[in-house]
LUMMI-780298 format. One record per atom (N, C-alpha, C): residue in one letter; z, y, x; atom name. Coordinates in pm, 1 decimal. Atoms other than C-alpha are relative to their C-alpha. Layout:
<recs>
+------+----------+----------+----------+------+
: type :       zz :       yy :       xx : atom :
+------+----------+----------+----------+------+
:    A :        Z :        Y :        X :   CA :
...
+------+----------+----------+----------+------+
</recs>
This chain:
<recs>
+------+----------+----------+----------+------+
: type :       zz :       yy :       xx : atom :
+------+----------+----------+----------+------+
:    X :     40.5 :    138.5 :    -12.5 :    N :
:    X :    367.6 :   1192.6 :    449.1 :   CA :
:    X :    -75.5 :    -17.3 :    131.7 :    C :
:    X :     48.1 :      5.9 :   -212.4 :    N :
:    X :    284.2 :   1058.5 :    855.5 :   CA :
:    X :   -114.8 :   -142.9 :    -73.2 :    C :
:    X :     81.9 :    136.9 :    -61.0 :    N :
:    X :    -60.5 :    818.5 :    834.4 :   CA :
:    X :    -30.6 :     41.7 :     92.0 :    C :
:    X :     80.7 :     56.6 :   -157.8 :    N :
:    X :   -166.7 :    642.0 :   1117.5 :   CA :
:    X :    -79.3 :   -111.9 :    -45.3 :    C :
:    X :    124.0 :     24.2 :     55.1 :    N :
:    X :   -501.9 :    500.4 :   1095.7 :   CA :
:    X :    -49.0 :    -80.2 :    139.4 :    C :
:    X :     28.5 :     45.8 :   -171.6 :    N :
:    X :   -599.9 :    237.0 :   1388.3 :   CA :
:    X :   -154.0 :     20.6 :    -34.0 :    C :
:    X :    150.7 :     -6.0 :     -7.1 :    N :
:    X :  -1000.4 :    346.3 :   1409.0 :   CA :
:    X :   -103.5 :   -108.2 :     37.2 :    C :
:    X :     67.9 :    107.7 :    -89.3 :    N :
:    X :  -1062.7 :     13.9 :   1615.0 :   CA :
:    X :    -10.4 :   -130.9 :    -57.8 :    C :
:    X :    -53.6 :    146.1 :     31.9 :    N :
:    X :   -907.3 :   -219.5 :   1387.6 :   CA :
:    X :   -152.8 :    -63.8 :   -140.2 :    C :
:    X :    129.0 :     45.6 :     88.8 :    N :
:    X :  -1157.5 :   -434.5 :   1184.3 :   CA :
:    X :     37.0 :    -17.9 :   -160.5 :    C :
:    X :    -96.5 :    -26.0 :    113.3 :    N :
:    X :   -914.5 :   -352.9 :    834.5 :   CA :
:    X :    -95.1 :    108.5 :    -15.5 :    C :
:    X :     69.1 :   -139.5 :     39.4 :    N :
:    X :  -1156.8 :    -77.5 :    666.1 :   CA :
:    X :    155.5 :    114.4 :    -41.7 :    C :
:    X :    -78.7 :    -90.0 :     -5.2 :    N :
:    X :   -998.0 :    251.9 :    678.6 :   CA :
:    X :     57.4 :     25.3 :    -99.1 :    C :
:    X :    -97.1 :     29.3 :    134.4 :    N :
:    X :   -942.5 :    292.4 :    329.6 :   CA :
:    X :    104.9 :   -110.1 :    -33.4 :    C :
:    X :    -55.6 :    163.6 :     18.5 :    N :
:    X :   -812.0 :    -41.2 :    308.5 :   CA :
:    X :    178.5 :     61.1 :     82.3 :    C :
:    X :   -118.5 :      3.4 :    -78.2 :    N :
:    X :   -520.9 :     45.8 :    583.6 :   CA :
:    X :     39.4 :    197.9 :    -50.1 :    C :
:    X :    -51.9 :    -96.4 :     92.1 :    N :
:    X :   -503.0 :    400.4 :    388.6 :   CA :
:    X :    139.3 :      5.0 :   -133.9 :    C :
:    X :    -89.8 :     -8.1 :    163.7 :    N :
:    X :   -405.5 :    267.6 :     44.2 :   CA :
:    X :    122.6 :   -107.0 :     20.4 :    C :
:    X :   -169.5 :     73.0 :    -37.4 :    N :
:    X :   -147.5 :      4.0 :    254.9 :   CA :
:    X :     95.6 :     83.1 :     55.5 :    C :
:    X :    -87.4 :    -67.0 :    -83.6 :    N :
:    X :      3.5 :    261.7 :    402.5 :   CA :
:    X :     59.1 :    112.6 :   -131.1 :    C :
:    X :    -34.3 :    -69.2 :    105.2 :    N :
:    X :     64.4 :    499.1 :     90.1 :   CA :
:    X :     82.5 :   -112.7 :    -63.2 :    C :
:    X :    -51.7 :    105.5 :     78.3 :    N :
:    X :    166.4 :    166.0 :    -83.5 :   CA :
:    X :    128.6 :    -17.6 :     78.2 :    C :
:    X :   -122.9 :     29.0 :    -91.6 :    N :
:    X :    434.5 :     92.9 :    215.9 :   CA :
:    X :    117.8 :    138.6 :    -11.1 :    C :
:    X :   -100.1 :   -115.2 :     31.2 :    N :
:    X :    535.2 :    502.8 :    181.1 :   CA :
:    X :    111.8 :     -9.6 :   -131.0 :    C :
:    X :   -117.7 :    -16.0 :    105.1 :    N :
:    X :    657.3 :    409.1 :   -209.0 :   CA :
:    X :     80.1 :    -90.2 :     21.3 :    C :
:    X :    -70.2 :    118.5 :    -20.9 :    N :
:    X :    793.8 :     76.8 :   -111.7 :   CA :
:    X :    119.2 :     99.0 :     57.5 :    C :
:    X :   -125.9 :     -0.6 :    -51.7 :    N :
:    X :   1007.1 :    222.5 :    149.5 :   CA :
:    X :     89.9 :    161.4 :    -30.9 :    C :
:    X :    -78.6 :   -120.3 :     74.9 :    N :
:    X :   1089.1 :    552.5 :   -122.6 :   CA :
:    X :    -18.0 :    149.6 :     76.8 :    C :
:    X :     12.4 :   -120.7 :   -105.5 :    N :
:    X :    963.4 :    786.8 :    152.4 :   CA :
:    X :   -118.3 :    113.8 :   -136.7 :    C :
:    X :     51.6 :    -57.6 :    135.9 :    N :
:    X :    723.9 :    869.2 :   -179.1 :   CA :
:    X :     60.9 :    -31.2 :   -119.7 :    C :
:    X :    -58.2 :     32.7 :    126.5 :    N :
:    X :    917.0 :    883.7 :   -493.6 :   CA :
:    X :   -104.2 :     23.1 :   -162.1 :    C :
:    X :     98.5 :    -48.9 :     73.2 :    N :
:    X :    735.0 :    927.5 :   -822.5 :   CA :
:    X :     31.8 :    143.2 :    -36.1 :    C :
:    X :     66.1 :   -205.7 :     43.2 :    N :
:    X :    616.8 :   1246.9 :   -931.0 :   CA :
:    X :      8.9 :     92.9 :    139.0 :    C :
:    X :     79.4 :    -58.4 :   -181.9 :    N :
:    X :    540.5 :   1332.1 :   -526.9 :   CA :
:    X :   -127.3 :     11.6 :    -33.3 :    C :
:    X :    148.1 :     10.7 :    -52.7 :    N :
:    X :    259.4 :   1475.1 :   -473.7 :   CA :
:    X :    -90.7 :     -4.1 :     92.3 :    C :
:    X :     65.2 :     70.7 :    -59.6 :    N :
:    X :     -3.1 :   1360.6 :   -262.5 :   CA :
:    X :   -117.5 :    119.2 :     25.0 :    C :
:    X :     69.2 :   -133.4 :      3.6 :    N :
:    X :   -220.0 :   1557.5 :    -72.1 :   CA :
:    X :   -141.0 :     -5.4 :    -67.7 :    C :
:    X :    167.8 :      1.8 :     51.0 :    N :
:    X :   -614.6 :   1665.7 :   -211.6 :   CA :
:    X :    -76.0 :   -111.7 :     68.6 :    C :
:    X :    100.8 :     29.7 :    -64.9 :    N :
:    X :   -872.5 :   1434.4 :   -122.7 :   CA :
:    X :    -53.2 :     80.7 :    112.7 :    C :
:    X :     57.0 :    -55.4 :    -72.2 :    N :
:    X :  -1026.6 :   1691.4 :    107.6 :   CA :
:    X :    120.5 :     35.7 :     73.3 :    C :
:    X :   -106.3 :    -32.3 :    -81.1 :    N :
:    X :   -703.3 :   1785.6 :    212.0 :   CA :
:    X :     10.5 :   -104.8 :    107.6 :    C :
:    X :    -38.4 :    157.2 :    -85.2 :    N :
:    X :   -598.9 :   1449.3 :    346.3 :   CA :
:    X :    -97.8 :      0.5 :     83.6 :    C :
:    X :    137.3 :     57.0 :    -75.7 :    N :
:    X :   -964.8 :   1356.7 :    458.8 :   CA :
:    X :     18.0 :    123.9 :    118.9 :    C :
:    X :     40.8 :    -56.3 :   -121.3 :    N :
:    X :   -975.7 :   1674.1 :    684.2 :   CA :
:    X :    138.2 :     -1.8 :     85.8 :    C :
:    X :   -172.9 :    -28.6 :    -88.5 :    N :
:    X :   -529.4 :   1664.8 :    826.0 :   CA :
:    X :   -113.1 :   -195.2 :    103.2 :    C :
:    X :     34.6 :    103.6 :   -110.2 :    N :
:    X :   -681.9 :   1291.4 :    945.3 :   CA :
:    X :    -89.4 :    -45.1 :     69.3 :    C :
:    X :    162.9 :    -27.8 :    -77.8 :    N :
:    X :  -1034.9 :   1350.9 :   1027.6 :   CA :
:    X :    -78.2 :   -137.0 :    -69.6 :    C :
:    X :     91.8 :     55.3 :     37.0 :    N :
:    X :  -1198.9 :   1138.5 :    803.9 :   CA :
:    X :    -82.8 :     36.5 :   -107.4 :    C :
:    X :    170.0 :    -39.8 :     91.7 :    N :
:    X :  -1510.6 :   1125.2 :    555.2 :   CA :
:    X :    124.2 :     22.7 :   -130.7 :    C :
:    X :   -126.3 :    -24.2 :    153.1 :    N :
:    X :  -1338.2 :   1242.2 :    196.5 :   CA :
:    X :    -27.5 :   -132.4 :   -104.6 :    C :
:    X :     40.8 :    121.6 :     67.8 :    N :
:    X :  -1537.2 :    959.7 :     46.2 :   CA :
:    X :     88.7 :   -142.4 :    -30.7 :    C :
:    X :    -99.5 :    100.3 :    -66.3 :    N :
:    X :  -1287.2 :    753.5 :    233.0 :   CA :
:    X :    105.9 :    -33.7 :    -63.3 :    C :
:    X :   -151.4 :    -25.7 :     31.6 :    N :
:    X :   -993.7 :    889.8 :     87.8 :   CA :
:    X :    -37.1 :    -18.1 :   -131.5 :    C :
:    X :     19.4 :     38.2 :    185.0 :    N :
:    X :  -1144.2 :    895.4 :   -283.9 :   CA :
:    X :     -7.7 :   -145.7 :    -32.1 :    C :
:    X :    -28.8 :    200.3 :     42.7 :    N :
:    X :  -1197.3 :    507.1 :   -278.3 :   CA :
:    X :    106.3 :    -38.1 :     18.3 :    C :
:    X :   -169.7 :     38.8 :     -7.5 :    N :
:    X :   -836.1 :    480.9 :   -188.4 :   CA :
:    X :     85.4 :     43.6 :    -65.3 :    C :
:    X :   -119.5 :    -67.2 :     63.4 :    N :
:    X :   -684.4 :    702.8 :   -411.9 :   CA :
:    X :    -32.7 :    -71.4 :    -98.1 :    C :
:    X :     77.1 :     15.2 :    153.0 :    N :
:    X :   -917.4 :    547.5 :   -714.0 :   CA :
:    X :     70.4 :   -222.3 :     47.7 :    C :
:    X :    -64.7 :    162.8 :    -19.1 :    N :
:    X :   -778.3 :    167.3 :   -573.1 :   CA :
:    X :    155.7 :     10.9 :    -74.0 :    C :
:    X :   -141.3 :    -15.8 :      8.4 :    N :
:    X :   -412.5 :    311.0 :   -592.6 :   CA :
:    X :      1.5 :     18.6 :   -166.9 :    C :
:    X :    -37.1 :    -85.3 :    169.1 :    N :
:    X :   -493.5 :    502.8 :   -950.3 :   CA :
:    X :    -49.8 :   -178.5 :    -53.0 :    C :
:    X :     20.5 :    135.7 :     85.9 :    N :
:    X :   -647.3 :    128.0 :  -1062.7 :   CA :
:    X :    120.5 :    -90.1 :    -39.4 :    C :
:    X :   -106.4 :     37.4 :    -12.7 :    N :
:    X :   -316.3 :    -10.5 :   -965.3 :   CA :
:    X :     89.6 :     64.7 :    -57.8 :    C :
:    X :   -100.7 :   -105.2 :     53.2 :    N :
:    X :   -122.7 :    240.1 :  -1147.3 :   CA :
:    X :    130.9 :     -6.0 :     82.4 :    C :
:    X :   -117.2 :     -1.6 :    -60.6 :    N :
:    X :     50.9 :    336.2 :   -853.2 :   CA :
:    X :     -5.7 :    192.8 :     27.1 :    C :
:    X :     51.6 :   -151.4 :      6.1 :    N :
:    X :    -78.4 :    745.3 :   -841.3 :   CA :
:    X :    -52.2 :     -3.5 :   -139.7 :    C :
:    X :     91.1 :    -88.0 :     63.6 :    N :
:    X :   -226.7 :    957.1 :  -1095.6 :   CA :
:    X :    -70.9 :    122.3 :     48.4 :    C :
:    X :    128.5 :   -121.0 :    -27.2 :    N :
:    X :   -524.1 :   1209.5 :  -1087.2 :   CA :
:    X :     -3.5 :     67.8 :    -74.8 :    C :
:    X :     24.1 :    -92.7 :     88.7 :    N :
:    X :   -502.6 :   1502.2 :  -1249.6 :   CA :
:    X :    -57.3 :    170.8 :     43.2 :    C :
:    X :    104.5 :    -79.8 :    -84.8 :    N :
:    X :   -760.9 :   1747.1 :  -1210.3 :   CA :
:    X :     82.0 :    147.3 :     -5.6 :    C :
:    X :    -82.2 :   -114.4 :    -60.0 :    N :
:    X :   -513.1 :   2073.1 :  -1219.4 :   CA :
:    X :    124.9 :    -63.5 :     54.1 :    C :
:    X :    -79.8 :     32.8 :    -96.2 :    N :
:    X :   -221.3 :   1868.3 :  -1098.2 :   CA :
:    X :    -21.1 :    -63.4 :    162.5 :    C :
:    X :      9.2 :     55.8 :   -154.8 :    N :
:    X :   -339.9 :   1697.0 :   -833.7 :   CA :
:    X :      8.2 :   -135.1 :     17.3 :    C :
:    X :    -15.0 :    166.1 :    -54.6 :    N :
:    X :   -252.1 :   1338.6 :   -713.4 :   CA :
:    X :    140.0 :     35.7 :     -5.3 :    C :
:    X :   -162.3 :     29.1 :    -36.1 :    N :
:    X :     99.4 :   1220.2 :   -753.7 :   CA :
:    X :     27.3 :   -103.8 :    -25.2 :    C :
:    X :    -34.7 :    109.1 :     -0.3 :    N :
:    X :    276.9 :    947.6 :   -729.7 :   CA :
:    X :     76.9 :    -51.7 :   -148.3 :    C :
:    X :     -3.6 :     44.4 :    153.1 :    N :
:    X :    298.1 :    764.5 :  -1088.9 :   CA :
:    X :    144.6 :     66.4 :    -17.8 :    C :
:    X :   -113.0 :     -3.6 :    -12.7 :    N :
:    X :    596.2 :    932.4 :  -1210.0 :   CA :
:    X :     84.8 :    -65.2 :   -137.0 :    C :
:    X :    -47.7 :    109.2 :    111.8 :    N :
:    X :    698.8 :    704.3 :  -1479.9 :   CA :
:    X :     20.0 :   -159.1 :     93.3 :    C :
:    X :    -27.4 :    139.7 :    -93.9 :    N :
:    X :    730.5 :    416.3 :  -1156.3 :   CA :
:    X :   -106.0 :    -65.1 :      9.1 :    C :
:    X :     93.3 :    121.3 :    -29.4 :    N :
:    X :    540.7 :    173.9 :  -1042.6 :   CA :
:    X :      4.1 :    -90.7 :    -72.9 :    C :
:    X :    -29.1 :    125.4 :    104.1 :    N :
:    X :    457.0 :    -91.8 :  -1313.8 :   CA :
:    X :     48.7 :   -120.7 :    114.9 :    C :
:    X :   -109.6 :    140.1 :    -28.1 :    N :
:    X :    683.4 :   -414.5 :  -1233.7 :   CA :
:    X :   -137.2 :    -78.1 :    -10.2 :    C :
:    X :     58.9 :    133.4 :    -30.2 :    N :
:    X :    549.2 :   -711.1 :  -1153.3 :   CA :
:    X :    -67.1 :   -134.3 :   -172.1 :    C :
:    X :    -24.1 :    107.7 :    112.1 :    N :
:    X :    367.6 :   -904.3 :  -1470.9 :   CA :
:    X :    -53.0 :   -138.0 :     57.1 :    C :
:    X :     51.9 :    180.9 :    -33.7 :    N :
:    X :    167.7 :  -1246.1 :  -1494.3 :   CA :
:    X :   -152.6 :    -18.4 :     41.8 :    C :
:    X :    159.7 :     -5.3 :    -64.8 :    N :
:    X :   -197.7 :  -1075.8 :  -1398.7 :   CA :
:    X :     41.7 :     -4.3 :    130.8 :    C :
:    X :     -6.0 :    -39.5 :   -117.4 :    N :
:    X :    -42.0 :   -890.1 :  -1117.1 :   CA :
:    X :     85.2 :   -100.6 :    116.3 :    C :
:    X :    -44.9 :    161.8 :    -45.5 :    N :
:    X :    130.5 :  -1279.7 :  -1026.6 :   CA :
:    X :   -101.1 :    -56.4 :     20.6 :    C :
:    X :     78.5 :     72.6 :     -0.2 :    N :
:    X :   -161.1 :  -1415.1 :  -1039.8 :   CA :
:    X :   -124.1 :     40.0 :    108.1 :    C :
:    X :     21.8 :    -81.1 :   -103.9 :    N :
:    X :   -330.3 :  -1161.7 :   -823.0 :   CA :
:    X :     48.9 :    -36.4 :    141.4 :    C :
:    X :    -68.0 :     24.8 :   -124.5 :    N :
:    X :    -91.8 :  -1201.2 :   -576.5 :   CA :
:    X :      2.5 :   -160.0 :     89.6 :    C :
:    X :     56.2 :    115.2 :    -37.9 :    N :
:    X :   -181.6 :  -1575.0 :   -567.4 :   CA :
:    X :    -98.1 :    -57.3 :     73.6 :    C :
:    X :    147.8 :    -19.0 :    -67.4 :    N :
:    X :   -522.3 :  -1532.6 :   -495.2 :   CA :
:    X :     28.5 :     46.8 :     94.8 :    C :
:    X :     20.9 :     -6.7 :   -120.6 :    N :
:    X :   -454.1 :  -1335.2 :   -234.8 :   CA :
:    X :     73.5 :    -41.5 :    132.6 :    C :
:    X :    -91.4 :     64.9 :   -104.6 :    N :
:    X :   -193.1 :  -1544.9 :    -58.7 :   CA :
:    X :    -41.9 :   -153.6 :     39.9 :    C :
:    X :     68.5 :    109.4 :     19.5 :    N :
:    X :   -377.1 :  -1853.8 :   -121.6 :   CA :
:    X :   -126.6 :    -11.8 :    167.7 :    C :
:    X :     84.9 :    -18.6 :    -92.6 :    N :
:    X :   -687.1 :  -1800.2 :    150.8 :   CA :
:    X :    104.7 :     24.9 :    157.1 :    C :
:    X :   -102.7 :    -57.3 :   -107.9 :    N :
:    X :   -353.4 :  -1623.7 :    390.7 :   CA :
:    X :     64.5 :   -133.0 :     19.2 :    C :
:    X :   -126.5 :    109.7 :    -14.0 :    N :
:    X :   -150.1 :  -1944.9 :    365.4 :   CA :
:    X :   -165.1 :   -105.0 :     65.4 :    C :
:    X :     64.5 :     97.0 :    -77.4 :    N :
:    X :   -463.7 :  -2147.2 :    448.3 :   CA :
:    X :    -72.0 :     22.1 :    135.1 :    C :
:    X :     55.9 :    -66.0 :   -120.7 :    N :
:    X :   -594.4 :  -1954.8 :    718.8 :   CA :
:    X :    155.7 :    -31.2 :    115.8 :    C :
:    X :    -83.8 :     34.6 :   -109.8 :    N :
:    X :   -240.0 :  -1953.0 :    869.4 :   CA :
:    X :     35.1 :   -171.4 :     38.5 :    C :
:    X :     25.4 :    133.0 :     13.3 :    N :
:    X :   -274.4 :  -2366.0 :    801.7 :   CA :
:    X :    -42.3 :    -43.5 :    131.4 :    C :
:    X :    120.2 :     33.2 :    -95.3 :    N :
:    X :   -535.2 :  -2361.3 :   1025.1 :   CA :
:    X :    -16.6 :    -17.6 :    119.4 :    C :
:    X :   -100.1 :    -33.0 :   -109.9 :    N :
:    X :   -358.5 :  -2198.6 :   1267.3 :   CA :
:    X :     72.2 :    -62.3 :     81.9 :    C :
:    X :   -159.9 :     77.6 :    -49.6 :    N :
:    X :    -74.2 :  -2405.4 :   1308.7 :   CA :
:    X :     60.1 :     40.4 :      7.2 :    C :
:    X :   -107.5 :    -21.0 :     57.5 :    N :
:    X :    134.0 :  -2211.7 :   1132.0 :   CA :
:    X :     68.7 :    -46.9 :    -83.1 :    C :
:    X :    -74.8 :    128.3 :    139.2 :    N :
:    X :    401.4 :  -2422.2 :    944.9 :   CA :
:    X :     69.5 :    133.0 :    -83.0 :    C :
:    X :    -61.4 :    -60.4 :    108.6 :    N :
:    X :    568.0 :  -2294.1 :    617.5 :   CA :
:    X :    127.0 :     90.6 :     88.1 :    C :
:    X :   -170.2 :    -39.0 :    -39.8 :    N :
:    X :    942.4 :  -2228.1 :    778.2 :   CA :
:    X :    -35.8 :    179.7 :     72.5 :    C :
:    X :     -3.1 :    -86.9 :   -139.1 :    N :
:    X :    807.4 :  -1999.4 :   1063.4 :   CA :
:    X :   -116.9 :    151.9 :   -125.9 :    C :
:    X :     47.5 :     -8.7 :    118.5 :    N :
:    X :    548.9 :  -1860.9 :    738.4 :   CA :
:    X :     98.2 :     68.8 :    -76.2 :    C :
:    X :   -109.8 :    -50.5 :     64.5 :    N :
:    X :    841.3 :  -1766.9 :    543.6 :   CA :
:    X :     57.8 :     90.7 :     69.5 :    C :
:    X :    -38.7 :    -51.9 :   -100.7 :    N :
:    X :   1014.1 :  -1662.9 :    819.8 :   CA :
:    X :    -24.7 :    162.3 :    -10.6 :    C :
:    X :     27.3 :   -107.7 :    -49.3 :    N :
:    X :    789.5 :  -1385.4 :    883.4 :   CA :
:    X :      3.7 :    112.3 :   -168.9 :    C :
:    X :     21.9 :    -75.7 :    119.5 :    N :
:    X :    752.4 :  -1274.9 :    499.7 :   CA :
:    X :    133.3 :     33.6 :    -44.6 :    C :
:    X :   -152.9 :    -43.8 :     13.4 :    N :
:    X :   1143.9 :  -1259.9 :    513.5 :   CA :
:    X :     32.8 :    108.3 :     77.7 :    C :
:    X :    -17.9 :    -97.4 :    -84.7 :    N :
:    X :   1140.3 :  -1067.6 :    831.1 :   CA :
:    X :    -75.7 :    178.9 :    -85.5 :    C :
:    X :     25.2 :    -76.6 :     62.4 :    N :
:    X :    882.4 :   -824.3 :    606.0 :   CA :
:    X :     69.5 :     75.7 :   -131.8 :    C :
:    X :    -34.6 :    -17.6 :     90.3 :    N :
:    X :   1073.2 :   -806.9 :    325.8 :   CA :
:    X :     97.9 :    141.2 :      5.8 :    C :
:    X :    -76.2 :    -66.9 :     18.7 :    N :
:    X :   1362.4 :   -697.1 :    459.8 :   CA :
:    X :    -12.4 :    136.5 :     96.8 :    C :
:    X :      7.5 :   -145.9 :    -62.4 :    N :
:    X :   1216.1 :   -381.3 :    666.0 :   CA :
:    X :     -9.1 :     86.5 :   -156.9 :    C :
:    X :    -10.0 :   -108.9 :     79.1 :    N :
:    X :   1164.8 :   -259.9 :    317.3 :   CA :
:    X :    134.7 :    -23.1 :    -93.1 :    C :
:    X :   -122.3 :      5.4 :    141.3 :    N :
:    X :   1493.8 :   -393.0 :     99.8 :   CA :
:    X :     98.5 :     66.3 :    132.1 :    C :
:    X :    -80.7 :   -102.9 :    -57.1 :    N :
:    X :   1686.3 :   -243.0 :    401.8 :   CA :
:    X :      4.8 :    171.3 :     27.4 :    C :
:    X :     -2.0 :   -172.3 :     42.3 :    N :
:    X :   1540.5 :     82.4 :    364.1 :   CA :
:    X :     95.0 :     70.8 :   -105.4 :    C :
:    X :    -76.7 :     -3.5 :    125.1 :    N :
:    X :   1636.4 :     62.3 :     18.0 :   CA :
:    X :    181.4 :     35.3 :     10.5 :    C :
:    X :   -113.1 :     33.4 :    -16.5 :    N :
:    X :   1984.7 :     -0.3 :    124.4 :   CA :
:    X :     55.0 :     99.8 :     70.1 :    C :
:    X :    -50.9 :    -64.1 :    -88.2 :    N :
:    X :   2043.4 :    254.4 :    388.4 :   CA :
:    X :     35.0 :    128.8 :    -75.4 :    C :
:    X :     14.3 :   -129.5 :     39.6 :    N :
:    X :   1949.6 :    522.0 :    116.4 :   CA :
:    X :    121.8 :     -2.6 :   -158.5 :    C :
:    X :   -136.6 :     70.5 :    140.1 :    N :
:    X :   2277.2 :    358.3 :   -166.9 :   CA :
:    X :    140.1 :    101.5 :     86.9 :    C :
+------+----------+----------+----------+------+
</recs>
């Protein structure tokens, strides 16, 4: 598994950690039942605090997207990633809600808005696709 970690960016590190593990299952580069390296492992291959890496693994395990198991290790849920219900809809509201008005603000219109969440989409449904 390749992270890259911008040090400068004002995204807390964990934060651009547990998007970047999240983007690895999206685009299947982590399948379930992968395992994931140690906390200390990880923290010292990228040179950060381990603290770092435990609040990100414990975000991911909240999300039931990893498990922690203290002789297995960290792996990637291997029963899948729970599907989409009507919390984790509602979730996703909230946090698109503040994004859609901020880009408002902007003078970003819907079309160009869409646009770009189409352009996102399909870096990961074409992954998907390349690997059929």
């Amino acid at each position: 598994m390749f992270i890259k970690l911008d040090l400068e960016s004002n995204e807390p590190i964990y934060i651009q950690l547990v998007h970047q593990i999240i983007a690895g299952i999206a685009k299947k580069d982590l399948e379930p039942g992968d395992r994931l390296p140690s906390v200390r492992s990880l923290a010292s291959d990228i040179g950060i605090n381990l603290h770092t890496v435990n609040k990100a693994y414990q975000l991911l395990k909240q999300d039931g997207l990893i498990l922690i198991h203290r002789q297995k290790g960290v792996v990637v849920n291997p029963e899948g990633i729970p599907q989409a219900d009507e919390a984790y809809r509602k979730q996703l509201n909230d946090s698109l809600h503040p994004l859609i008005a901020k880009s408002v603000c902007r003078g970003l219109d819907e079309e160009e808005f869409l646009h770009m969440c189409s352009r996102l989409f399909k870096e990961f449904y074409d992954r998907k696709e390349e690997e059929k």
